[in-house]
N, C-alpha and C positions, 0 to 999 in steps of 0.2 A: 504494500500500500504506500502510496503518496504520502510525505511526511506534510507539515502541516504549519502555513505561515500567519501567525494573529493577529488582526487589524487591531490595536487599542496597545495601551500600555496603563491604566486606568485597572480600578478592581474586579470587574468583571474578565477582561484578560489576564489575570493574575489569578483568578478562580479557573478559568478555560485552561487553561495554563496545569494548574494542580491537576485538576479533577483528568484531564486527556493525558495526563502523564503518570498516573496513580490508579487509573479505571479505563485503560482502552489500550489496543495495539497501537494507535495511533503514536506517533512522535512529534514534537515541535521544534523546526528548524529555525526559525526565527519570529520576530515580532515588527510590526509594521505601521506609521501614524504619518498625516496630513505633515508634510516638511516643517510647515511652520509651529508644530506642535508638539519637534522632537525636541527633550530635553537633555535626554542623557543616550548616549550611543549602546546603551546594554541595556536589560530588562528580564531580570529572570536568570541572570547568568548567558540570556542570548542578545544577538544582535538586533538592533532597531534600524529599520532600513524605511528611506522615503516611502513611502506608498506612491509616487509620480514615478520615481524608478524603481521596484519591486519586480517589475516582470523582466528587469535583466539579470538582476541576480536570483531569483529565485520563480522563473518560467513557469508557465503554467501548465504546460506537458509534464514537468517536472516536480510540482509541488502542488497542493489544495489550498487555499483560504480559508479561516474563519472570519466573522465580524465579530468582535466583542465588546460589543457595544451595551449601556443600558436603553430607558424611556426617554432618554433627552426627546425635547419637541413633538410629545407624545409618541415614541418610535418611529418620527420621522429620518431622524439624524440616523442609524441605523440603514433602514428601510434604501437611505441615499444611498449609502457605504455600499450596501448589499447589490443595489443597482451597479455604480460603477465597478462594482467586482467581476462581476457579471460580464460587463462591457470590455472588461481585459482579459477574458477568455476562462478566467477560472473555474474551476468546480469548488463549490461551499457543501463545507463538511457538517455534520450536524453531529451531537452530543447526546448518547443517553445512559443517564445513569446504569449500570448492573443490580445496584441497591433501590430501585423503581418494579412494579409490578405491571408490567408489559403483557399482552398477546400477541401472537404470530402474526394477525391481522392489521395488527397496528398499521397507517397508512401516514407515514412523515415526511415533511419538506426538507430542502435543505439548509445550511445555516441555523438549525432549530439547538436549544442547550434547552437541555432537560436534565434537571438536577434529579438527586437523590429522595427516595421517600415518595413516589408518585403510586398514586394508584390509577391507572387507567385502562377501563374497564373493554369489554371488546365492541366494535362496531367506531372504533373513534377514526376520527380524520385529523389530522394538523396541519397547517399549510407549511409555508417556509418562512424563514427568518423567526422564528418565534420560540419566545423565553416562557418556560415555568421553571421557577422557582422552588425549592425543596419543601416536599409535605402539600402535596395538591391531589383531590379528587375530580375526575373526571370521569364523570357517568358514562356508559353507554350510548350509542351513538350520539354521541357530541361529537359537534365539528368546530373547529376552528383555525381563520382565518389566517391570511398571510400577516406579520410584523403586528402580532399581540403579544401583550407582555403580563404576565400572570406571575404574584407574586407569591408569598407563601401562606399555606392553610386553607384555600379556596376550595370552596365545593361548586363544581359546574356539575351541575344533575344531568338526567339523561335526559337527550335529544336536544339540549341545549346549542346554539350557533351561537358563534361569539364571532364579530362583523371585525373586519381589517383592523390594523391601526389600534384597538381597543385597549382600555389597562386597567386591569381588576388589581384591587389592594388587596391587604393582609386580612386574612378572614372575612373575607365577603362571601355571600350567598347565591347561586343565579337558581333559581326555581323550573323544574322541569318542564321542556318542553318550549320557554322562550326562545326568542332572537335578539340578541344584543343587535344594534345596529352599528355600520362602523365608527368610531370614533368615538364610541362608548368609555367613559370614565365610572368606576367603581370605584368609591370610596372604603376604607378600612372600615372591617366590621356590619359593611351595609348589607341588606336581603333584598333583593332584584323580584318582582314576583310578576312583571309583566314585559312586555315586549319593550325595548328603550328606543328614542331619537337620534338620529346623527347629532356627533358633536356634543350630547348630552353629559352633564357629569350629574351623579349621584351617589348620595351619600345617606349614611345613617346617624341614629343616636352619639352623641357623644358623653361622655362619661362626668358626672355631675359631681362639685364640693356638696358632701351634705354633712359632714361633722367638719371639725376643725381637730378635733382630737382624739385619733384611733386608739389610745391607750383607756377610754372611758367607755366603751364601746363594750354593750357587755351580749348582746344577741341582735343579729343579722340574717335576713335575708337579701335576695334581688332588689326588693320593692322596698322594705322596710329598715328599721333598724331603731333599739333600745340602749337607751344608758344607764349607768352606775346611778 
C-alpha cells in the first residue's frame, strides 16, 4: 500500500498521525500545509512540505493524501482542501478505527477519520470527507453526507440522513427517521425530533445556577433539589 502524506500540522493531524501509525498498515511519509502557514520544517519527527509543491516530492502514483482538517467554516475549509487534493491527482485515504463496531456492509467515502468507540449499525452509508469522532451511535440505515463532522457521544437513530456540510455537537440527539438538511448545526446536548432547514442551527437546554453552595445540598434530583 501507498504510504500516506497529511494535509494539516494542527491536532487533528497529530491525532491522524497517532491513531494510522498505532491502528493501520498504513504509514506516514510526511506532513503537508498552505506555504504561508508553515512554521517549523518537521512535524511529528517528519517532514512538512508546501502543499503548492507536494506533488514533486511526494507524486501521486506514489503516495495517498489525507486532509486533517477540523469544522473551521462549518467544514468548508476542509471540504476546499479535499477538492484541490483531488485536482492534483491524489487518492484520499480514509480512517477507521479496529476498536469501532463495523459490518461488512458498511458503504465509506474517502478522506473519512473514524475514530474509536463507534457503533455503526448495518445498512449505513457515509459519504466522503467526513469526521466522527470517538463514542458515536449510528442507527441503521443512516446515511450521511459528504464533509459532516460528528463529534463525540451522538446518537443518529435509524434511517436518519444527515444533509452535507452539517455539524452535530457533543451529545446531541437526531430522532429516527428525520433528515437533517445541509448545513445543519446541532448544538451540544440538543434532541432533533423533526426534519431541520438549511443553514439552521439548533440547540438545547443549557444547564442552570440553582444553589450557590453544593456543600448544603442535602437531596437531589433532575428537577429538584433540598437543603441542610
Amino acid at each position: 500500500m501507498k504510504k500516506i502524506v497529511i494535509f494539516g500540522t494542527g491536532d487533528v493531524a497529530e491525532l491522524a498521525h497517532f491513531y494510522m501509525t498505532h491502528d493501520s498498515e498504513r504509514r506516514i511519509a510526511a506532513f503537508c500545509a498552505d506555504g504561508d502557514q508553515i512554521q517549523s520544517k518537521a512535524f511529528c519527527g517528519l517532514p512538512v512540505v508546501p502543499f503548492e509543491n507536494v506533488q514533486k516530492e511526494f507524486p501521486a502514483d506514489r503516495f495517498d493524501l489525507f486532509i486533517a482538517l477540523s469544522y473551521n467554516k462549518l467544514n468548508e475549509t476542509r471540504a476546499r482542501k479535499y477538492t484541490e487534493a483531488k485536482a492534483k491527482g491524489y487518492t484520499l485515504a480514509s480512517y477507521v478505527s479496529t476498536r469501532s463496531v463495523t459490518w461488512p456492509d458498511l458503504t465509506i467515502g474517502d478522506n473519512c477519520f473514524i475514530m474509536e468507540n463507534q457503533t455503526i449499525q448495518p445498512f449505513v452509508k457515509i459519504g466522503n470527507n467526513v469526521t466522527l469522532w470517538s463514542g458515536n451511535h449510528v442507527g441503521h440505515g443512516a446515511v450521511i453526507d459528504d464533509h459532516v463532522f460528528v463529534t463525540s457521544h451522538v446518537v443518529i437513530s435509524g434511517h436518519v440522513k444527515v444533509g452535507a456540510f452539517s455539524f452535530l455537537g457533543v451529545n446531541c440527539t437526531l430522532k429516527d427517521g428525520i433528515t437533517l438538511a445541509p448545513k445543519t448545526v446541532v448544538g451540544a446536548g440538543a434532541t432533533v425530533l423533526s426534519n431541520t432547514q438549511e443553514n439552521g442551527v439548533y440547540t438545547g437546554p443549557k444547564a442552570e445556577l440553582r444553589a450557590r453552595d453544593a456543600s448544603r445540598i442535602r437531596y437531589f434530583t433532575h428537577t429538584k433539589y433540598t437543603e441542610r
